[in-house]
C-alpha positions, 0 to 999 in steps of 0.5 A, a space after each residue: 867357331 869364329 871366321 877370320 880373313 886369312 891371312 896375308 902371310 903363312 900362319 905361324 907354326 903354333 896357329 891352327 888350320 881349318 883345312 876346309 877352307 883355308 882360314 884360321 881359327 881360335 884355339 879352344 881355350 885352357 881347360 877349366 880347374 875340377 868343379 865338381 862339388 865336395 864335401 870336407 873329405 873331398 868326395 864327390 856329392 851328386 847334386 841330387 843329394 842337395 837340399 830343394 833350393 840349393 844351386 851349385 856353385 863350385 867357384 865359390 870357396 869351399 867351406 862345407 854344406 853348413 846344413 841346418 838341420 830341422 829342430 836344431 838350435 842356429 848359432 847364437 850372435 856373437 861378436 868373438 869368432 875365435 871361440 875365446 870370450 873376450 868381455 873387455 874388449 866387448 865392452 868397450 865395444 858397446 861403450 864405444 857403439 853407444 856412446 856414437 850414438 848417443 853423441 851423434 843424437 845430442 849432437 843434433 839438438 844445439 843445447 845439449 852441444 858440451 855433452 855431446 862432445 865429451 860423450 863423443 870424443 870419449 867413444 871416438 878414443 876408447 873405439 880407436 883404441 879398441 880398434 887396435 886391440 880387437 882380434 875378431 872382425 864383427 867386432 871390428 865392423 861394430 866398432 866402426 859403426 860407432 867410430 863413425 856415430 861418435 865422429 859425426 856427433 863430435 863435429 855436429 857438436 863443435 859446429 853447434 858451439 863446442 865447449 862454449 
C-alpha cells in the first residue's frame, strides 16, 4: 500500500481512510475481466490439460488451442485463406513476385538497364492492380514484396539509363 502526506484539508467524500493513521490511500483498482481459459464452447480447461510447454495467455484473442495432433498432416501454404481457389489472382501474384525480382537483379547490371525497365514497370502495374483485386491478406503482403522489387529495379533502371 502506497503512504501518502495527509492532507491539508478534509478528503473528499469518495476518498478512503486508513484510520490508523489518519492518511489517505489508493483505492484498489477495477476488477479485472475473467481470464480464465476456454475452449470454442466456453468451458472452462484446467491448465494441467495443456500440452508440456504450452503458457497460458488469456489476454490474447481467443481462437481455440489449434493443437496438432501426432501423424497428422500440417496444413499446406497457401496464398487463399478464404477456402475459395482464386489461380488468376495468383498468378498474377507470381508474375508480379517474379517479375520484382528479376527487374530489381537486372536493374543492378548497367547493360541490361531497357530490360529491366520494362520487366519492372510491367510487374509494378500488374501488382497495383492486383493489389486492388486481391481478397486474402498473404496474398497481399506477397504482392507487396515484388511491388517493392519491381519499384526498386524500375529506378536502379532509370539511374542506369533507362530506355537510352
Amino acid at each position: 500500500m502506497m503512504v501518502l502526506p495527509p492532507p491539508a484539508a478534509p478528503p473528499s467524500r469518495g476518498a478512503p481512510q486508513d484510520s490508523s493513521r489518519g492518511l489517505r490511500r489508493i483505492p484498489p483498482l477495477i476488477r479485472r475481466e475473467d481470464t480464465r481459459l476456454t475452449d470454442n464452447q466456453g468451458k472452462l480447461i484446467r491448465e494441467s490439460a495443456l500440452p508440456k510447454g504450452v503458457a497460458v495467455m488469456p489476454d490474447t484473442i481467443k481462437s481455440g488451442l489449434g493443437r496438432i495432433k501426432a501423424g497428422s498432416v500440417r496444413p499446406e501454404l497457401t496464398l487463399d485463406t478464404d477456402g475459395k481457389p482464386h489461380p488468376v489472382q495468383g498468378g498474377l501474384t507470381a508474375f508480379t513476385l517474379l517479375g520484382g525480382a528479376l527487374a530489381f537483379a537486372t536493374g543492378l547490371i548497367v547493360v541490361t538497364h531497357v530490360f529491366a525497365l520494362v520487366l519492372g514497370a510491367a510487374a509494378l502495374v500488374v501488382g497495383l492492380y492486383t493489389q486492388m483485386i486481391s481478397v486474402a491478406r498473404p496474398q497481399r503482403v506477397v504482392l507487396m514484396t515484388g511491388v517493392v522489387a519491381a519499384f526498386v529495379g524500375t529506378c536502379l533502371a532509370i539511374a542506369h539509363g533507362g530506355f537510352s
